[in-house]
C-alpha positions as CSV (number, residue, x, y, z in Angstrom):
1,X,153.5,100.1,142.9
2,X,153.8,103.5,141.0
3,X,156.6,105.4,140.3
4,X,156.8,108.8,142.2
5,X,159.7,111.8,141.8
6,X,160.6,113.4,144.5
7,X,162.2,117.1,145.1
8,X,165.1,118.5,147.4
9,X,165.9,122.6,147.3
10,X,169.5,123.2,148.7
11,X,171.1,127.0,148.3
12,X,174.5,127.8,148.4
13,X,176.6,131.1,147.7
14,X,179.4,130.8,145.2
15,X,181.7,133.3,143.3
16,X,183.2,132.5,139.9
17,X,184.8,134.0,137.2
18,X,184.1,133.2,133.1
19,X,187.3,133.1,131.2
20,X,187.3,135.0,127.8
21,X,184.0,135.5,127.8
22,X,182.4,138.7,126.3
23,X,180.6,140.3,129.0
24,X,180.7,141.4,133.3
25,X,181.0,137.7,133.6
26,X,184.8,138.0,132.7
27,X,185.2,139.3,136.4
28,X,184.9,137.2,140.2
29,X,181.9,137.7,140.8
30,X,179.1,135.7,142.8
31,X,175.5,134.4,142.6
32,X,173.0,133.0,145.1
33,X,172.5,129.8,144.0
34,X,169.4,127.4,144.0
35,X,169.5,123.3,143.1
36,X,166.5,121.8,142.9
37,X,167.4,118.0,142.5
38,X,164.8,115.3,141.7
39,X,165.1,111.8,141.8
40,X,162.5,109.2,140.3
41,X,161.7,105.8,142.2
42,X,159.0,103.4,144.1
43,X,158.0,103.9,147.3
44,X,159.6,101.0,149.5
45,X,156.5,98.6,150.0
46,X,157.8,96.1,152.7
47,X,156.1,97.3,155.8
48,X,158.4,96.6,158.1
49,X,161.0,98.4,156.7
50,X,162.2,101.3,158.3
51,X,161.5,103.8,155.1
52,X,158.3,102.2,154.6
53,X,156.4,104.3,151.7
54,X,159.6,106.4,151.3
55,X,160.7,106.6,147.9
56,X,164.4,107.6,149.6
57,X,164.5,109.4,153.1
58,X,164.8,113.3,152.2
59,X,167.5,113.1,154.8
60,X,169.7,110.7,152.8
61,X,169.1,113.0,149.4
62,X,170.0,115.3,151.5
63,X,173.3,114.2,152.8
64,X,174.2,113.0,149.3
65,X,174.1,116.4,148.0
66,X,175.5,118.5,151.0
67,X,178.4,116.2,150.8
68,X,179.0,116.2,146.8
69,X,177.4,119.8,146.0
70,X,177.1,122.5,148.9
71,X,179.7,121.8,151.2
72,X,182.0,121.8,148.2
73,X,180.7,124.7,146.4
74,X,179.2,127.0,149.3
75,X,181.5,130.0,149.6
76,X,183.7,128.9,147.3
77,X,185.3,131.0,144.4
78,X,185.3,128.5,141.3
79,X,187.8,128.8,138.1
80,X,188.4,126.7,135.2
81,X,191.7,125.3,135.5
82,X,193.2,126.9,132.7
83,X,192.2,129.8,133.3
84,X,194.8,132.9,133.1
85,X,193.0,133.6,136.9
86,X,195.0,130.9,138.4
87,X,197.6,134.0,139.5
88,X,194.3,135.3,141.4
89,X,193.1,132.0,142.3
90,X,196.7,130.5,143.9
91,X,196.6,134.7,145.6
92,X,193.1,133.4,147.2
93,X,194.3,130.3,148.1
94,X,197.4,131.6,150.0
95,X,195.4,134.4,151.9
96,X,192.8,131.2,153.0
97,X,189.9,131.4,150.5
98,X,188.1,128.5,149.3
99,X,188.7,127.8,145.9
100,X,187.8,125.3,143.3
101,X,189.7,124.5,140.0
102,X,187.5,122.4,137.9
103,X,187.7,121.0,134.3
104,X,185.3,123.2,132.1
105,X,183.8,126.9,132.4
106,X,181.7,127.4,135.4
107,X,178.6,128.3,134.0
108,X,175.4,127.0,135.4
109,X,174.9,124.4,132.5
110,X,178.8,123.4,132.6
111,X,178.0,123.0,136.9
112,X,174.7,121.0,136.3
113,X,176.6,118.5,134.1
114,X,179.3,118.2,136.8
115,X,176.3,118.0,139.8
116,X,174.5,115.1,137.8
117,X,177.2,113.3,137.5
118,X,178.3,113.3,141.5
119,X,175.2,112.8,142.5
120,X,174.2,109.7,140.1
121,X,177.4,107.9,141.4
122,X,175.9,108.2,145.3
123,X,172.2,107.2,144.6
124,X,171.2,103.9,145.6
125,X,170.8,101.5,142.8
126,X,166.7,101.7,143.1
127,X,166.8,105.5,142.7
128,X,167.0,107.2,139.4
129,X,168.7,110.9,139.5
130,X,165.4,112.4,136.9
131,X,166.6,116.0,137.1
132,X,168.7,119.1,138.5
133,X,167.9,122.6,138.3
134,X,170.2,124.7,139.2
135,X,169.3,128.7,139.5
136,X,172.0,131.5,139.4
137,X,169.1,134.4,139.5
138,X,165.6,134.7,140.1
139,X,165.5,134.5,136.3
140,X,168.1,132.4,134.8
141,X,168.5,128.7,135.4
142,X,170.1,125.6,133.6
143,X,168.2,122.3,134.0
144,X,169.6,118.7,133.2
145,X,167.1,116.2,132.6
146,X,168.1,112.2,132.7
147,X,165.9,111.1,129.8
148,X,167.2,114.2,127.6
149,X,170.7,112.3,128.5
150,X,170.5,108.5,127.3
């Protein structure tokens, strides 16, 4: 049987904040975001099973991701954890906002690394994560590819 990939677009709206960077990113701000993620497998060729030509069920990708990726992320304000904003971020917190405190800058290629990774530890063993893509704008986007990742 042949190897197929297969795609699943999610969207989700989150704010962040770039630490000593040089530029507007230095303040909260937010972006519109766009994850394309694409996993690499055979279609399931036992016919009596219930995913039957299915390389997984684009409702179990989706759950995967919803669960380690958008419900996290969606309206969420995200900060490095050292970060000088963790006055503003522990402010947030207290007045009932969602935020995140994560281990590196949260740039898109920084958010990719750390969506590839959650989602490679929830795919079934037969399924092979091949690539994220993760859009801020409708011009600027960080991809991760597996094979560029050995």
């Amino acid at each position: 049987m042949t190897y197929i990939r297969i795609t699943k677009q999610f969207s989700f709206e989150t704010g962040h904040a770039l630490y000593g960077y040089d530029g507007k990113c230095k303040n909260v701000h937010g972006h519109s975001y766009k994850l394309s993620v694409t996993v690499f497998g055979k279609p399931i060729s036992d016919k009596n099973h219930v995913k039957y030509g299915m390389v997984i069920d684009f409702g179990d990708l989706k759950k995967i991701v919803k669960e380690e990726i958008v419900n996290v992320f969606d309206h969420a304000t995200v900060f490095n954890k050292n970060t000088p904003h963790i006055e503003l971020a522990k402010e947030l917190e207290d007045r009932g906002h969602n935020v995140l405190l994560v281990d590196y800058q949260p740039t898109s290629e920084m958010m990719v690394i750390d969506f590839a990774k959650k989602i490679k530890k929830r795919l079934p063993e037969h399924i092979t994560l091949h690539s994220l893509k993760l859009q801020e704008t409708d011009s600027s986007f960080a991809e991760w590819y597996a094979n560029d990742n050995l």
